[in-house]
C-alpha positions in Angstrom: 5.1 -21.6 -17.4 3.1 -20.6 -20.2 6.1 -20.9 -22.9 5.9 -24.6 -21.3 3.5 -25.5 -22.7 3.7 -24.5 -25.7 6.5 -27.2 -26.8 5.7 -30.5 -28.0 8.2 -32.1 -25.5 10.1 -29.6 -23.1 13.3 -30.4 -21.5 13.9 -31.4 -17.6 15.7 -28.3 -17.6 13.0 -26.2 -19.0 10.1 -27.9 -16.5 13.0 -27.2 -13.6 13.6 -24.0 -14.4 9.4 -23.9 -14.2 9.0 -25.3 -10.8 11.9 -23.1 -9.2 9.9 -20.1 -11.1 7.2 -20.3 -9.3 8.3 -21.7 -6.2 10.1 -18.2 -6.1 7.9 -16.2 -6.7 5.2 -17.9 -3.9 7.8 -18.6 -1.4 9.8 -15.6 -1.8 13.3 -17.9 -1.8 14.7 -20.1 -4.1 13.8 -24.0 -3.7 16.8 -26.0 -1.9 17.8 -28.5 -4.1 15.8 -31.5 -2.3 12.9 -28.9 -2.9 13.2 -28.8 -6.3 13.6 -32.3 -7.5 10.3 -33.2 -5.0 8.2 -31.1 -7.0 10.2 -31.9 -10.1 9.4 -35.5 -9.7 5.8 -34.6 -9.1 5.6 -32.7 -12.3 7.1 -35.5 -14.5 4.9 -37.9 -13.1 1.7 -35.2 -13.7 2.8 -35.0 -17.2 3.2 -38.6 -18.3 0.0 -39.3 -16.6 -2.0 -36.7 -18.1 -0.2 -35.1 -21.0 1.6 -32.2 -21.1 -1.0 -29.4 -20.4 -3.3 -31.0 -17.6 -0.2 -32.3 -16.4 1.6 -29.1 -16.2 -1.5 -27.5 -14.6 -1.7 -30.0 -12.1 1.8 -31.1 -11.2 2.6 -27.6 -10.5 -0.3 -26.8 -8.1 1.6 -29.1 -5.4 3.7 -25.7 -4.6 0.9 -23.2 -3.9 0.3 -25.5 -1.2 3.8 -25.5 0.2 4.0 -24.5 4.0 6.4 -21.5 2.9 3.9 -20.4 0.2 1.0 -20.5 2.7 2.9 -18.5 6.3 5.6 -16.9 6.3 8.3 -19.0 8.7 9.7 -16.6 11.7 11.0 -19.8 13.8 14.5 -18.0 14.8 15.8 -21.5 14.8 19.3 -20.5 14.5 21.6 -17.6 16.7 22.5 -16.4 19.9 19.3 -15.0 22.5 20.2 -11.8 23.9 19.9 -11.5 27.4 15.8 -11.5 27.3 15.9 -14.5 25.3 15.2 -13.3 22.4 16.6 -14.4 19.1 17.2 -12.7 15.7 15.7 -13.9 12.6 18.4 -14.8 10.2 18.6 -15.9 6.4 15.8 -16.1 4.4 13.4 -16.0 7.2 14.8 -12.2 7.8 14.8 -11.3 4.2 11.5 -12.4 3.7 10.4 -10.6 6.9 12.3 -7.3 5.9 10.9 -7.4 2.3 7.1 -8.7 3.6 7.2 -5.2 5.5 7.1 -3.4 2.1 6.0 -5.6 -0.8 3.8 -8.2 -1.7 6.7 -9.5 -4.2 9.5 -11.5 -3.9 12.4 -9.5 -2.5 14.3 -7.4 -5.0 17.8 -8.3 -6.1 19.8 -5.8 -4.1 18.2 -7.4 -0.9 19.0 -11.3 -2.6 22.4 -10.1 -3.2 23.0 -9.2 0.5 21.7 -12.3 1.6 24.1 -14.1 -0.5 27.0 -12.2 0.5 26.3 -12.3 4.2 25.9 -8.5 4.9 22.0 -9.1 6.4 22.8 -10.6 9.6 23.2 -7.4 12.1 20.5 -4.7 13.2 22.9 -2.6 11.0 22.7 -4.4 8.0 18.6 -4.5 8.4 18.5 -0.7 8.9 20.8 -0.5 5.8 18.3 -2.6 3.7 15.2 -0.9 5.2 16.8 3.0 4.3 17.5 1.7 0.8 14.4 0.5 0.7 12.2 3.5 1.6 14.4 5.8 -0.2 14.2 3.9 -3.6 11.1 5.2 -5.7 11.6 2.3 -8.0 10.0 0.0 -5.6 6.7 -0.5 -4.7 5.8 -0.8 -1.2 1.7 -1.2 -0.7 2.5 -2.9 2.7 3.0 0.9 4.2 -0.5 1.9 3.3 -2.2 -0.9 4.4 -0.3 -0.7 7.9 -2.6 2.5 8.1 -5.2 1.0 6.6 -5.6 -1.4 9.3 -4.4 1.2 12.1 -7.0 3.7 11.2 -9.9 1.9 9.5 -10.3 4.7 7.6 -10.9 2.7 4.3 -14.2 1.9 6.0 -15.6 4.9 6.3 -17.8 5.5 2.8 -19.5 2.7 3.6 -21.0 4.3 7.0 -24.6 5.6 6.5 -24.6 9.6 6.0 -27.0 12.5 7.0 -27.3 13.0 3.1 -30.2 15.9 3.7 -27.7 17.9 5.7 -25.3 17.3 3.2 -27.3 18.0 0.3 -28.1 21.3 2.3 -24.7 21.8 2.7 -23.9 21.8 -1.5 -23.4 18.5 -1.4 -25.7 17.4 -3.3 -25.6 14.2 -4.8 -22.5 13.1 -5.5 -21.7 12.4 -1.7 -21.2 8.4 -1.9 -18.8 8.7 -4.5 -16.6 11.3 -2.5 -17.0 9.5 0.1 -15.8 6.2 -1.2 -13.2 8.4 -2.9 -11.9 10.1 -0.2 -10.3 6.7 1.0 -7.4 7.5 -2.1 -7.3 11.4 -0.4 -6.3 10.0 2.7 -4.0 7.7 1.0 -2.4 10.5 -0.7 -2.1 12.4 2.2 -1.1 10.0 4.3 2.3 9.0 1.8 2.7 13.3 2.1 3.2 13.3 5.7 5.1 10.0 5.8 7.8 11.4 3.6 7.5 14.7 5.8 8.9 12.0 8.4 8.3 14.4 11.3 6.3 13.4 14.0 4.1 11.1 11.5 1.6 9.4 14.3 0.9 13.3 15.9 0.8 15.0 12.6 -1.8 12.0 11.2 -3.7 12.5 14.7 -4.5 16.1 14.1 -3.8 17.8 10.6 -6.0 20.1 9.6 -4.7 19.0 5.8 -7.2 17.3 3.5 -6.7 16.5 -0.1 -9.3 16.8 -2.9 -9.5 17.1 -6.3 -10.7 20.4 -7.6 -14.0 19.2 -8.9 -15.0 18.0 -4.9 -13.9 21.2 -3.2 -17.4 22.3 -3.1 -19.0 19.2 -1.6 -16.2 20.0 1.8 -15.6 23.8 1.3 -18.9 25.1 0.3 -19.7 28.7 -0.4 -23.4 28.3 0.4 -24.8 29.3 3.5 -21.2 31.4 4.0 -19.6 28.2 5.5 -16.2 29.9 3.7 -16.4 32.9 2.7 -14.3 33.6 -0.8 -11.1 36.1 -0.7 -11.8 39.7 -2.1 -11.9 40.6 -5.5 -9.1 43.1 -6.8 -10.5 46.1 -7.6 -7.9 47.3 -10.0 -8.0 43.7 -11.6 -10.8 42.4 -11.6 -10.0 39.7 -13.7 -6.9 38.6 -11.6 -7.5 35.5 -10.1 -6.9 34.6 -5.8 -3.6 32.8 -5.2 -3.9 29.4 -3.8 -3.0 30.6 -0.6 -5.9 33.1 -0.5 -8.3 30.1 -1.1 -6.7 28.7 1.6 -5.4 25.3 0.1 -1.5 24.3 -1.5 -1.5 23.2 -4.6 0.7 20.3 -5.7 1.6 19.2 -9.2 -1.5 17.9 -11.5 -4.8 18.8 -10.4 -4.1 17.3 -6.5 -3.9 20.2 -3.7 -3.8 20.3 -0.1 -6.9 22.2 1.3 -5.4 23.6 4.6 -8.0 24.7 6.8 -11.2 22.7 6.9 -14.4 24.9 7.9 -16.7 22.5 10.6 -20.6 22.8 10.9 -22.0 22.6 13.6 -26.1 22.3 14.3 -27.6 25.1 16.9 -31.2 24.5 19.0 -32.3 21.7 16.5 -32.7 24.0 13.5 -30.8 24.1 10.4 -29.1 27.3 11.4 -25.6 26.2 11.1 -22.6 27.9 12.5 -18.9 27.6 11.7 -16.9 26.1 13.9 -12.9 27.3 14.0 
């Protein structure tokens, strides 16, 4: 679109080729060919109207407003109901609902070129596409995150008011909000850990003791103050020998990211600020 508009006069071909661009990429199928020359027609006229910028701008906003670029169509008009009347999605409508499980994008071309060939039309063939799918690290696929996202509400929770003098007591400190905000990306992380795990996600997400935090945050959670954890024991012939990961009682992963495995909770006692650990 942009190279458009660039040339003093661009060719039907070249303002086609536009309009079935970004029809594409809104729609997430190619126009039909009635498709195309209605909003080709509408672009011509746009342009002779109001030169070839405005009229670029303007004829081409007609398709942002196409019924497929606004919902995405599940009518199951075609195939056979099973025996509870149900009916399978077929075509585009079940490429676009496979791919709209993943991706924001338009489906990829391994996904286009089953479609075309006729091998997406069984529960097989889905299951085939899905597997390729999750199992290709080329892709991006957002749409799994915010499925949790939206199951937990946990992207919520920094903005929920905080005891921040009990935290501050704590070693917290300060820098609280931001951790808090942060700790949304932590989940995140930890949440795409356990997925690719794959064994029993929904329990394992229910009641993991795992957290993950950047080193610089470690003390805000896993504070030494008030003994809430007590650090591992020096070695007396080596004093200068540094406790394994495992003695600090967190995994560490590649970078500075590391699984914190056990996570020390503080409880309040008769009112006071005696606090007690909590295993």
């Amino acid at each position: 679109v942009y190279d458009l508009v660039q040339e003093a006069n661009p060719s039907e071909d070249k303002l086609r080729a536009a309009v079935d661009f970004l029809f594409e990429a809104l729609a997430f199928r190619e126009p039909s060919s009635k498709e195309s020359d209605v909003y080709l027609k509408i672009l011509k006229e746009s342009i002779a109207g109001l030169g070839l910028k405005e009229g670029v701008i303007l004829g081409l906003t007609p398709i942002f407003l196409d019924q497929d670029a606004l919902f995405r169509p599940e009518l199951a008009q075609y195939g056979k109901p099973d025996k509870y009347g149900r009916v399978m999605l077929q075509g585009h409508e079940l490429a676009v609902a496979v791919n709209g499980a993943f991706s924001y994008l338009k489906p990829d071309a391994e996904l286009k070129k089953a479609l075309q060939e006729g091998r997406l039309e069984t529960r097989e063939d889905v299951r085939r596409e899905v597997t390729r799918i999750l199992s290709d690290e080329s892709i991006r696929k957002p749409r799994i995150l915010q499925f949790f996202h939206e199951y937990f509400d946990y992207d919520l929770a920094g903005g929920i008011c905080k005891d921040s003098k009990a935290l501050n007591a704590a070693g917290g400190r300060s820098k609280f909000p931001n951790v808090m905000f942060g700790m949304t990306a932590s989940v995140d992380r930890l949440i795409e850990l356990i997925v690719q795990e794959d064994k029993q996600v929904l329990k394992e997400l229910l009641t993991t003791d795992r957290i993950i935090l950047d080193p610089g945050n470690d003390v805000i959670y896993f504070s030494t103050r008030e003994n809430l954890k007590k650090p591992p024991p020096r070695d007396k012939k080596d004093k200068k020998k540094k406790p394994t990961p495992e003695e600090l009682g967190y995994v560490a992963l590649a970078g500075v990211e590391r699984i914190n495995v056990r996570i020390p909770a503080v409880k309040y006692t008769g009112g006071s600020n005696v606090r007690t650990l909590v295993t």
